[in-house]
C-alpha positions in Angstrom: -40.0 -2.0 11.8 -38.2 1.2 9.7 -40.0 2.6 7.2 -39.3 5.1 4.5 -41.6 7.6 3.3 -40.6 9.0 -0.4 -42.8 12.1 -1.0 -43.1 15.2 -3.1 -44.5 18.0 -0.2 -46.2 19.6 -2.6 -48.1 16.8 -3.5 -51.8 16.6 -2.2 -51.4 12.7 -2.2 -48.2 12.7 -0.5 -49.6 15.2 2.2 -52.5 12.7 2.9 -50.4 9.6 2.8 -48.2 11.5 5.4 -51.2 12.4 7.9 -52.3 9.0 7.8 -49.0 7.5 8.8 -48.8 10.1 11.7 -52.5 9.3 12.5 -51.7 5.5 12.8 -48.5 6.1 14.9 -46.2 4.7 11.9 -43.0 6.1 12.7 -40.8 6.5 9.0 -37.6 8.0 7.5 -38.1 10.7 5.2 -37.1 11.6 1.9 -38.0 14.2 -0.6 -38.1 12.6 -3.7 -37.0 16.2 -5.8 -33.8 16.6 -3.7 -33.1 12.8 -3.6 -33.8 11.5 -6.7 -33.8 7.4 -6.4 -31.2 5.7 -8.5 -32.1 3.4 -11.0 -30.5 0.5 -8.4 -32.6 1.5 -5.9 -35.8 1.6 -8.4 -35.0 -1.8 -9.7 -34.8 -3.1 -6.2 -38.0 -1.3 -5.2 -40.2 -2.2 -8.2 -39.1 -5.7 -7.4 -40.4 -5.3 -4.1 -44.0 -4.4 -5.2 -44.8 -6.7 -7.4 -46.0 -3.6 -10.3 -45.2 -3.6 -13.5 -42.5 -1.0 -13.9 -44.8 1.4 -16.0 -46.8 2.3 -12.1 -44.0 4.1 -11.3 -44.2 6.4 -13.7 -46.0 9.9 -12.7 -48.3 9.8 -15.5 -49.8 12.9 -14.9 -47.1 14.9 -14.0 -46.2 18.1 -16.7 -42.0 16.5 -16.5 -44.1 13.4 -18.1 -46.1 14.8 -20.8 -43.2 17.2 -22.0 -41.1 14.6 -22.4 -43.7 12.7 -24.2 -43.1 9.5 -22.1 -46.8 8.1 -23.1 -45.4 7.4 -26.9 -41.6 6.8 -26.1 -42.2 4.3 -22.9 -43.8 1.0 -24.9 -40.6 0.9 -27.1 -37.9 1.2 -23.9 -36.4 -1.8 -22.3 -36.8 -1.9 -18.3 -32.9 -0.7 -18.3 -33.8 2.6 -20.3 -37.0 3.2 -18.1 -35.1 2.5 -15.0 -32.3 5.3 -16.2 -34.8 7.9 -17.2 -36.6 7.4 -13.6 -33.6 8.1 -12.2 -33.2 10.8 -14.0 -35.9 13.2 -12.0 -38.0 12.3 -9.0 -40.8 14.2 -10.8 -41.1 11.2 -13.7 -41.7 9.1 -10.3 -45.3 8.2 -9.0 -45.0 9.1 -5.4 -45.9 8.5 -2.3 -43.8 5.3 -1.8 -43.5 3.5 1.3 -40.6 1.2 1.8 -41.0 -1.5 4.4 -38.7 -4.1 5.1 -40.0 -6.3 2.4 -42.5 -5.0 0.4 -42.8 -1.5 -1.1 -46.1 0.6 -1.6 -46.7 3.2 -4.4 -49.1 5.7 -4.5 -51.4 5.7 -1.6 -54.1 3.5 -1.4 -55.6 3.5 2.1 -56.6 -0.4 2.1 -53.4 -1.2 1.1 -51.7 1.0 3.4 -53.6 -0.6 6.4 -52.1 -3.8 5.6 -48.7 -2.8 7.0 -49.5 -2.1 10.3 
């Protein structure tokens, strides 16, 4: 199975999720999230995937998130809009995300991780 591995390299989290996968042998695809943004297509089709309400793949406690003031402004968007500001700036997008044939993981959760192998 092809995976794809959506990180920040920056990110602590992402750095972690990225060990693990080499620890377990998990080979993947990938893709900085800052210098490929996901479209709002691809987002749709990925929250889809992992059965979360929209609002988890928000980075909620990234700075691009509170200077924008997303906490307020998000409860009053439609899907649409949120999809189009996600799209916007792979900052605004919780990250790690692992894309699997059919299901799609966001943030990393060991336990749930383990479930793909």
């Amino acid at each position: 199975m092809r995976y794809q591995f959506v990180y920040y390299p920056k990110c602590t989290t992402c750095q972690n999720a990225k060990k693990w996968l080499n620890d377990n042998g998990i080979t993947y695809e990938e893709r900085n999230i800052k210098d490929e943004n996901p479209s709002a297509v691809e987002l749709e089709e990925w929250q889809k995937k992992s059965h979360l309400p929209l609002k988890k793949f928000f980075n909620t406690s990234g700075l691009l998130y509170k200077s924008m003031q997303l906490k307020d402004k998000l409860p009053k968007m439609c899907d649409t809009e949120m999809f189009a500001i996600l799209a916007t700036n792979g900052m605004l997008v919780k990250r790690p995300i692992l894309i699997t044939g059919n299901r799609v993981l966001v943030g990393f959760k060991e336990d749930e991780w383990k479930q793909i192998k």
